[in-house]
MDTraj code that builds the backbone (N, CA, C; nanometers):
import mdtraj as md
import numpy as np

residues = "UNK UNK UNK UNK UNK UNK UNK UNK UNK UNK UNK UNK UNK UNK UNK UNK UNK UNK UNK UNK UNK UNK UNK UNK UNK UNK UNK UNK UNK UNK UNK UNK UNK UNK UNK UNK UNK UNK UNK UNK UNK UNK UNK UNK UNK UNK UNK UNK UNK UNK UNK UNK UNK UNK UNK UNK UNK UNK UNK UNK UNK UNK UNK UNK UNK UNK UNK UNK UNK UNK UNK UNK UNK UNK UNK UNK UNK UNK UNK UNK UNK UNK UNK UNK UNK UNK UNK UNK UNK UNK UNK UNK UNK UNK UNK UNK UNK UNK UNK UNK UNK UNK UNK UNK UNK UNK UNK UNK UNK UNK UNK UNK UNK UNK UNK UNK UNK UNK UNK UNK UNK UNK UNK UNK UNK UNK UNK UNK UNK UNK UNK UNK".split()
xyz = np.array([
    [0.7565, 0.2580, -0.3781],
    [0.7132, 0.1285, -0.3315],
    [0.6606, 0.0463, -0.4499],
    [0.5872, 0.0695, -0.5394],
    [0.5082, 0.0265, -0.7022],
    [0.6573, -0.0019, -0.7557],
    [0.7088, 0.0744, -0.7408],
    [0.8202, 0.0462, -0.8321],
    [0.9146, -0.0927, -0.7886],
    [0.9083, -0.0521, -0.6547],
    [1.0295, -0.2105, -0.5733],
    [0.9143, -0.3346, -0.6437],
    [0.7794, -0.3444, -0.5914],
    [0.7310, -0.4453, -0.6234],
    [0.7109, -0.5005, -0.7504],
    [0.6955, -0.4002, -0.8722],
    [0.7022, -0.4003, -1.0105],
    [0.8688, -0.4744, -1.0586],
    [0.9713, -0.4385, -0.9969],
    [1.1077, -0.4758, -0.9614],
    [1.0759, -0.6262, -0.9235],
    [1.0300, -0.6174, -0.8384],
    [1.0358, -0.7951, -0.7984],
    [0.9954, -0.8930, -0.8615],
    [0.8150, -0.8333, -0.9265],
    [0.7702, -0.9482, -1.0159],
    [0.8420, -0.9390, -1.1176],
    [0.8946, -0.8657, -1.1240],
    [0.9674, -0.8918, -1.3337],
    [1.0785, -0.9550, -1.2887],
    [1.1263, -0.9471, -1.1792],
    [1.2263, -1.0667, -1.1475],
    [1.2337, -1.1805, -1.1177],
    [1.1399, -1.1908, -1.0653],
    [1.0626, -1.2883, -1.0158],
    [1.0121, -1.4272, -1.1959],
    [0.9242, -1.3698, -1.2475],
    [0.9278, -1.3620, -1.3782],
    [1.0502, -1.3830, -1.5152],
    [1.1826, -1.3566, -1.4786],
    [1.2848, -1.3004, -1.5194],
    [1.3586, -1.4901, -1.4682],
    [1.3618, -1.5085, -1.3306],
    [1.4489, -1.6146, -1.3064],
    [1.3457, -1.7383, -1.2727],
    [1.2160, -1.7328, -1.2759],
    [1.1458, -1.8576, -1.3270],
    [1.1032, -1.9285, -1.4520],
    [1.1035, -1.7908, -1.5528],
    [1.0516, -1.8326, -1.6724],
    [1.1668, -1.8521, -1.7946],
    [1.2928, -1.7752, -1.7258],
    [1.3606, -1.7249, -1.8604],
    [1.3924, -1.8905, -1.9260],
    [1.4065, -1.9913, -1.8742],
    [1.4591, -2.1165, -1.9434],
    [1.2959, -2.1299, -2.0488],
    [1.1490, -2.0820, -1.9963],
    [1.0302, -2.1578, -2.1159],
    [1.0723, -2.0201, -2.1965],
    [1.0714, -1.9116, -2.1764],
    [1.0738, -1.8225, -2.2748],
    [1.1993, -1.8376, -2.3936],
    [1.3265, -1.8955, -2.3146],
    [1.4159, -1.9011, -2.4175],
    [1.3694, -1.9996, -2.4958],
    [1.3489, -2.1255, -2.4604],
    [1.2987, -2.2488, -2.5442],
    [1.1595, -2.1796, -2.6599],
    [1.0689, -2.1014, -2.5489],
    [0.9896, -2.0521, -2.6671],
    [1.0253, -2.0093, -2.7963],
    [1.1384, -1.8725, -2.7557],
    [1.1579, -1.8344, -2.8410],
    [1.2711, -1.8946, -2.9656],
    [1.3151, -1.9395, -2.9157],
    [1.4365, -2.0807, -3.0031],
    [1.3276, -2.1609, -3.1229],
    [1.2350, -2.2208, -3.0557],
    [1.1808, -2.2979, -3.1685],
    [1.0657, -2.2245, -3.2234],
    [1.0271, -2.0930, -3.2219],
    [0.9688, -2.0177, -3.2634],
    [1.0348, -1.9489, -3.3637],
    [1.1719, -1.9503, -3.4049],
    [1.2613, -1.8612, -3.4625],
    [1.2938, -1.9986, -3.6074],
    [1.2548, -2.1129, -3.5760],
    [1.2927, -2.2154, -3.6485],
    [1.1657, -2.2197, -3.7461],
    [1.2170, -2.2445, -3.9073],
    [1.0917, -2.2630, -4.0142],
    [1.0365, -2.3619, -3.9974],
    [1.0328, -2.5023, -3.9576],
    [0.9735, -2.6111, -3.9908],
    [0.9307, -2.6205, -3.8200],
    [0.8870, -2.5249, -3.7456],
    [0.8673, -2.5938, -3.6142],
    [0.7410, -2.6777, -3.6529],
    [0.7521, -2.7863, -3.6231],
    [0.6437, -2.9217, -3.5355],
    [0.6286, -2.8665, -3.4045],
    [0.5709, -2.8166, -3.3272],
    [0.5410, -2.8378, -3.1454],
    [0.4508, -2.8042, -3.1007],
    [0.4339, -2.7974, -2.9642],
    [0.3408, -2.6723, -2.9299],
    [0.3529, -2.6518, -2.7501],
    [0.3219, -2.5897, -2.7278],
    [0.3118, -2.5386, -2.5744],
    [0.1702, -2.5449, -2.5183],
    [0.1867, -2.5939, -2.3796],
    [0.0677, -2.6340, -2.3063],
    [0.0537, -2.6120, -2.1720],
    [-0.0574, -2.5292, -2.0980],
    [-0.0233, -2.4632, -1.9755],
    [-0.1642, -2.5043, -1.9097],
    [-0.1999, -2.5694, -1.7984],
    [-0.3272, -2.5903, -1.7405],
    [-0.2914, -2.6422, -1.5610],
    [-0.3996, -2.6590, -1.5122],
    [-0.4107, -2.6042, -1.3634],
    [-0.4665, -2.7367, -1.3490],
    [-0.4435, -2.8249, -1.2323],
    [-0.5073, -2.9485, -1.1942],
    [-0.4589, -2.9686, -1.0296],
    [-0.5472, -2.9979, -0.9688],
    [-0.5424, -3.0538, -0.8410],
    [-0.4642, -2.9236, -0.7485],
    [-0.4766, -2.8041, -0.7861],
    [-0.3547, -2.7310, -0.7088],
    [-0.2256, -2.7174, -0.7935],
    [-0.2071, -2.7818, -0.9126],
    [-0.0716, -2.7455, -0.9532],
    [-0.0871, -2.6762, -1.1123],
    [0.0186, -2.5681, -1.1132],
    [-0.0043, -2.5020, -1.1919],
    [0.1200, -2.5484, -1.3194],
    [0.0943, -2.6323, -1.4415],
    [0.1925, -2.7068, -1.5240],
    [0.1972, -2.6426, -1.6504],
    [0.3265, -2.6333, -1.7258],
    [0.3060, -2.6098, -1.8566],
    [0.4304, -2.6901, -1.9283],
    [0.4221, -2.7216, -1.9909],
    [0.5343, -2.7885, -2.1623],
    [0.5680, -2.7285, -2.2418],
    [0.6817, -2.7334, -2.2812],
    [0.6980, -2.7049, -2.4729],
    [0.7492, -2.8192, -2.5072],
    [0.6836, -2.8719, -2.6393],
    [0.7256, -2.9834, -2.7302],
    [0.7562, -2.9983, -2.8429],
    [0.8688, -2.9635, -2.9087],
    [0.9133, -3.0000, -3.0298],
    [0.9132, -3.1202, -3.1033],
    [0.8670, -3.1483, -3.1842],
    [0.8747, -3.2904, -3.2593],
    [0.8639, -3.3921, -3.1752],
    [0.7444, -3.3842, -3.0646],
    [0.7326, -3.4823, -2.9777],
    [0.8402, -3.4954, -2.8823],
    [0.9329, -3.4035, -2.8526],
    [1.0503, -3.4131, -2.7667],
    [1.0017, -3.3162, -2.6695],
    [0.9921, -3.3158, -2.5834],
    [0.9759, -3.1953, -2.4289],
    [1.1087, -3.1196, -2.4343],
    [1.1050, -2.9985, -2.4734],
    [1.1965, -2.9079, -2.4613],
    [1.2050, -2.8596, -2.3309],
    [1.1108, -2.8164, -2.2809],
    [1.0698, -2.7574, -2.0967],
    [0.9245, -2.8156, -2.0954],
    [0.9880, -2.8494, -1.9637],
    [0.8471, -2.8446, -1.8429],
    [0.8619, -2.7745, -1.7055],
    [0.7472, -2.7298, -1.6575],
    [0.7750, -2.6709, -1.5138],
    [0.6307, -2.6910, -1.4823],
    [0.6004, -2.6847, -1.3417],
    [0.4605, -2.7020, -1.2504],
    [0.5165, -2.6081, -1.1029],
    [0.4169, -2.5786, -1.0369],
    [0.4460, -2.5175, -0.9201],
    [0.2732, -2.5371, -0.9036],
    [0.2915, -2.5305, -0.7311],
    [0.1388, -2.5469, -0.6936],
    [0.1033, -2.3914, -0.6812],
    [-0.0298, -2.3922, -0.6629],
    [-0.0787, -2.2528, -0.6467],
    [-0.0565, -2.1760, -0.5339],
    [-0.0450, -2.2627, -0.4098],
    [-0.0120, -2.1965, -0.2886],
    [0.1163, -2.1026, -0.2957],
    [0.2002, -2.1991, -0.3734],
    [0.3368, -2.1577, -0.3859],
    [0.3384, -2.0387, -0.4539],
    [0.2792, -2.0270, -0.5824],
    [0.2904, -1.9049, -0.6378],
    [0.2313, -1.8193, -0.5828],
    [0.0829, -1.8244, -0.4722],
    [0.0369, -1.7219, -0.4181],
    [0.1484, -1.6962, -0.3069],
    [0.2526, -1.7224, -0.2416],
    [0.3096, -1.6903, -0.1448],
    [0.4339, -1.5852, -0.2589],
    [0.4878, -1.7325, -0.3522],
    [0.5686, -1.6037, -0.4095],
    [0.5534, -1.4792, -0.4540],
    [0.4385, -1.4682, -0.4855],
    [0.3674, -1.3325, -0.5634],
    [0.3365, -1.2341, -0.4662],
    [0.3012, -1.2773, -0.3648],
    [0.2060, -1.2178, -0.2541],
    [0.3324, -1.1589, -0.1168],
    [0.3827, -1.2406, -0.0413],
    [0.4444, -1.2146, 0.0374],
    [0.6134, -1.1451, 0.0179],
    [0.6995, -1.1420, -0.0594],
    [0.7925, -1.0837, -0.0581],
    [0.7393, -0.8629, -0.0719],
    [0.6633, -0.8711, -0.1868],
    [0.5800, -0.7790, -0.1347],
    [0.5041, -0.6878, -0.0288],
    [0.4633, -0.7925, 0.0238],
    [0.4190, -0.7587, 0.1838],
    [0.5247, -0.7093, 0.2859],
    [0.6268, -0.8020, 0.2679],
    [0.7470, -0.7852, 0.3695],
    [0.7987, -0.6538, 0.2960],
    [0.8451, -0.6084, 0.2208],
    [0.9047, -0.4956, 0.1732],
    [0.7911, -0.3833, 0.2086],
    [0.6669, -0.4017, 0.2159],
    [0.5778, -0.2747, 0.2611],
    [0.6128, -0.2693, 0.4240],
    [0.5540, -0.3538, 0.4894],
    [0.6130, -0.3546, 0.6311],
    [0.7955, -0.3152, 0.6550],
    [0.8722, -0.3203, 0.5769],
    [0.9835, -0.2446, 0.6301],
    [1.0006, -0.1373, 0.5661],
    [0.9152, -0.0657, 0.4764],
    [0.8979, 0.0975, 0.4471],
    [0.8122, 0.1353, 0.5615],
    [0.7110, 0.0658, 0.5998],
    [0.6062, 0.1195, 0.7064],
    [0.6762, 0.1611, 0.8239],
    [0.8014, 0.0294, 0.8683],
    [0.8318, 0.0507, 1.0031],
    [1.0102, 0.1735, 1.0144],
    [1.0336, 0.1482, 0.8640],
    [1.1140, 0.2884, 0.8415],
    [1.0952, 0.3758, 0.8268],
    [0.9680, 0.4076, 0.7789],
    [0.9429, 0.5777, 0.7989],
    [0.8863, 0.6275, 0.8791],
    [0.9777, 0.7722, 0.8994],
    [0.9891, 0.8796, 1.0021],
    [0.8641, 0.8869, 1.0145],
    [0.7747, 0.9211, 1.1391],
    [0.6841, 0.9426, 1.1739],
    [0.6678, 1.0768, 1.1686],
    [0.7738, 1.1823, 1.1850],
    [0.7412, 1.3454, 1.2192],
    [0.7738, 1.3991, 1.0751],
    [0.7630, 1.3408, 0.9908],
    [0.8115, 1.4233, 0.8727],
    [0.7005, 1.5368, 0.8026],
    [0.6075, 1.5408, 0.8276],
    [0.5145, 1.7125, 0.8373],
    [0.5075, 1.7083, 1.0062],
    [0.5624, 1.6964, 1.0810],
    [0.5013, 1.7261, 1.2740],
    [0.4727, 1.9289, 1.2419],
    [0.6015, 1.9558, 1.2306],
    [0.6040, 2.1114, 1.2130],
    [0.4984, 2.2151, 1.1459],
    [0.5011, 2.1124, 1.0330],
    [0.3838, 2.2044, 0.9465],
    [0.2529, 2.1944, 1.0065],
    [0.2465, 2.0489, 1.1046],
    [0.1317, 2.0285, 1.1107],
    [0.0346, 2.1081, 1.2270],
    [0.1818, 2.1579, 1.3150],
    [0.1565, 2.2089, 1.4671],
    [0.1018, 2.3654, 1.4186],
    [0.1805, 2.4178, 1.3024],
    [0.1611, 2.5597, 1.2817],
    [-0.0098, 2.5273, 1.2532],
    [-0.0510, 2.4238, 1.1648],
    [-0.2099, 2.4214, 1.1026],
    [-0.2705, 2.4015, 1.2407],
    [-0.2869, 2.3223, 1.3002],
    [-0.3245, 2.2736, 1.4355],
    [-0.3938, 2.4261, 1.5387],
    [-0.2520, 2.4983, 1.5081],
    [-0.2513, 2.6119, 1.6127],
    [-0.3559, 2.6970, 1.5548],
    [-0.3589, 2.7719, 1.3833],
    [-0.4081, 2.8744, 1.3130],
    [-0.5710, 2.7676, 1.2953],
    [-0.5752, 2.6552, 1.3259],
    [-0.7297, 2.5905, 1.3099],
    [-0.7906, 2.6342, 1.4656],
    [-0.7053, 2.6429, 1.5541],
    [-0.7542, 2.6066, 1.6754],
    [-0.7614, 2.7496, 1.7191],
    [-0.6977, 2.8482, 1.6776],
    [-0.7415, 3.0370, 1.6753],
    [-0.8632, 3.0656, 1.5882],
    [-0.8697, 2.9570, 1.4727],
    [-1.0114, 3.0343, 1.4126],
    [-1.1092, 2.9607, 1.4500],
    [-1.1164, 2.8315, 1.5397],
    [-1.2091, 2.8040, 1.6266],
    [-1.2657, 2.9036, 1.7459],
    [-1.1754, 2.9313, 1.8068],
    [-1.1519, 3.0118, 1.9568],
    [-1.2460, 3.1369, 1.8601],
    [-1.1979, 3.1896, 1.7624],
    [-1.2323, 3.3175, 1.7166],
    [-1.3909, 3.2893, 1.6734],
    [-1.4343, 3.1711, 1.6204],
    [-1.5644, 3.1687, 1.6351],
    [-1.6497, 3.1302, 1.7406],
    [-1.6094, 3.1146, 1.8414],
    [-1.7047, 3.1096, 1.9452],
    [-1.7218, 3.2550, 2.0549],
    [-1.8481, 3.2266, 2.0722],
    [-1.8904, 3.3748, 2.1440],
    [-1.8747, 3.4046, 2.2386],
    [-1.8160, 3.4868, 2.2599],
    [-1.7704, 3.5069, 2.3918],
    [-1.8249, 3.5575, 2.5233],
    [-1.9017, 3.4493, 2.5693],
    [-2.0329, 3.4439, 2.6950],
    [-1.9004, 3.4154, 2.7568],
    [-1.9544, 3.4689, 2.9000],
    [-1.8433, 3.4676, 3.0246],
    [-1.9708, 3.4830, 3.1696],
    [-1.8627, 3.4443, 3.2409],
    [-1.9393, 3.4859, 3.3755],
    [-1.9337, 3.6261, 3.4116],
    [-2.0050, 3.7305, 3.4636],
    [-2.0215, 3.8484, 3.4383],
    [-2.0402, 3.8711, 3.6311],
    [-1.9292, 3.9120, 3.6806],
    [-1.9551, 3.9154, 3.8348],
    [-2.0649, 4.0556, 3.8843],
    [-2.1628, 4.0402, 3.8999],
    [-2.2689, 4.1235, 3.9212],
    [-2.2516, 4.1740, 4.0462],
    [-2.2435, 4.0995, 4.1315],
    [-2.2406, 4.0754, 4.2755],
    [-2.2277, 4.2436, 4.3237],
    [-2.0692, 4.2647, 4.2826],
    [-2.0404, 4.4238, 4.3071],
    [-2.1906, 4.5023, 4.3093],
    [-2.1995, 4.5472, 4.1807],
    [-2.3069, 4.6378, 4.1483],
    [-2.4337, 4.6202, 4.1918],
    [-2.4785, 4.4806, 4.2021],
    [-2.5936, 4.4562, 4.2891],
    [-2.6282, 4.5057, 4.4123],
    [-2.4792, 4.4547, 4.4854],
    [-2.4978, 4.4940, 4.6009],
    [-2.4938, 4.6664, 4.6339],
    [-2.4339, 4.7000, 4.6053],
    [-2.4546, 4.8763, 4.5629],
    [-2.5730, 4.9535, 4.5453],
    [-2.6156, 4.8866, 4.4260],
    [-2.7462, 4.9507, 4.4070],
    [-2.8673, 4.8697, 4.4996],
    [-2.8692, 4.7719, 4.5430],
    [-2.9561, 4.7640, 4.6932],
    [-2.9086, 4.8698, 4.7764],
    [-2.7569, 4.8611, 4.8334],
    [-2.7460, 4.9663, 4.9451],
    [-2.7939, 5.1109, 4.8833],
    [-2.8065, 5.1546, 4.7681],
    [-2.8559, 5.2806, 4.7358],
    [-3.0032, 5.2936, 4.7510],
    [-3.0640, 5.1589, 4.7293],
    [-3.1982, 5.1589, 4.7845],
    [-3.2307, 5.1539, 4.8942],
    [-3.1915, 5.0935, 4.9837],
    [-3.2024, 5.0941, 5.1244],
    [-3.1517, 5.2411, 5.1635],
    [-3.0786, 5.2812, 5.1069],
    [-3.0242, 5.4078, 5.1715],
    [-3.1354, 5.5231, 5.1485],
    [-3.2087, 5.5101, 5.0462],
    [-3.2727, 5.6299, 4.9983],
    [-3.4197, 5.5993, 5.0659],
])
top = md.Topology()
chain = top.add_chain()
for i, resn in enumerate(residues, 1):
    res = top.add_residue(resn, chain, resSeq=i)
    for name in ("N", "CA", "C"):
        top.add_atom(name, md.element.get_by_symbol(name[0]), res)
traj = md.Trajectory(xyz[None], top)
């Protein structure tokens, strides 16, 4: 499951960014770069630039909601359909054998008080008294 979601953000990552990262790395690879890159948060929206010699190479913004849904919910949905795909009985067996050998060494520790029918012998040994 770490792994699908680790999968997603780097993809995720992978097909939003690859156009600033290529531009990054393009005029980063150049000797005389003039530019610079600029990334800040205002009103809900999350913006950044690259600028070469006063020219905008990239820009992109996305609001925050947006990225909390992208980040957040494809995630979610992929846990909920591992949750609702997996087998429910996959230890049932092992679990019935533990269940059973917990529930014998319970039984085996309790003491074994019982009802003890007296009645018989009582009545006996009165009639032996009365008799004698």
């Amino acid at each position: 499951m770490l792994m699908a979601w680790a999968g997603y953000w780097l993809g995720l990552v992978l097909v939003k960014l690859s156009p600033a990262i290529a531009a990054g790395w393009r005029l980063s690879q150049q000797p005389n770069w003039h530019g610079s890159a600029n990334a800040g948060i205002g009103d809900g929206i999350l913006s950044a630039t690259i600028i070469d010699s006063g020219r905008t190479v990239w820009a992109g913004s996305i609001s925050v909601l947006t990225l909390a849904l992208l980040v957040a919910v494809p995630p979610l949905f992929l846990w909920l359909v591992w949750l609702a795909g997996s087998p429910r009985t996959n230890n049932a067996g092992g679990m019935s054998v533990k269940n059973e050998q917990a529930r014998s060494e319970l039984d085996a520790a309790k003491p074994r008080i019982g009802i003890i029918d007296t009645s018989a012998s009582s009545t006996s040994k009165r009639r032996a008294r009365e008799e004698s």
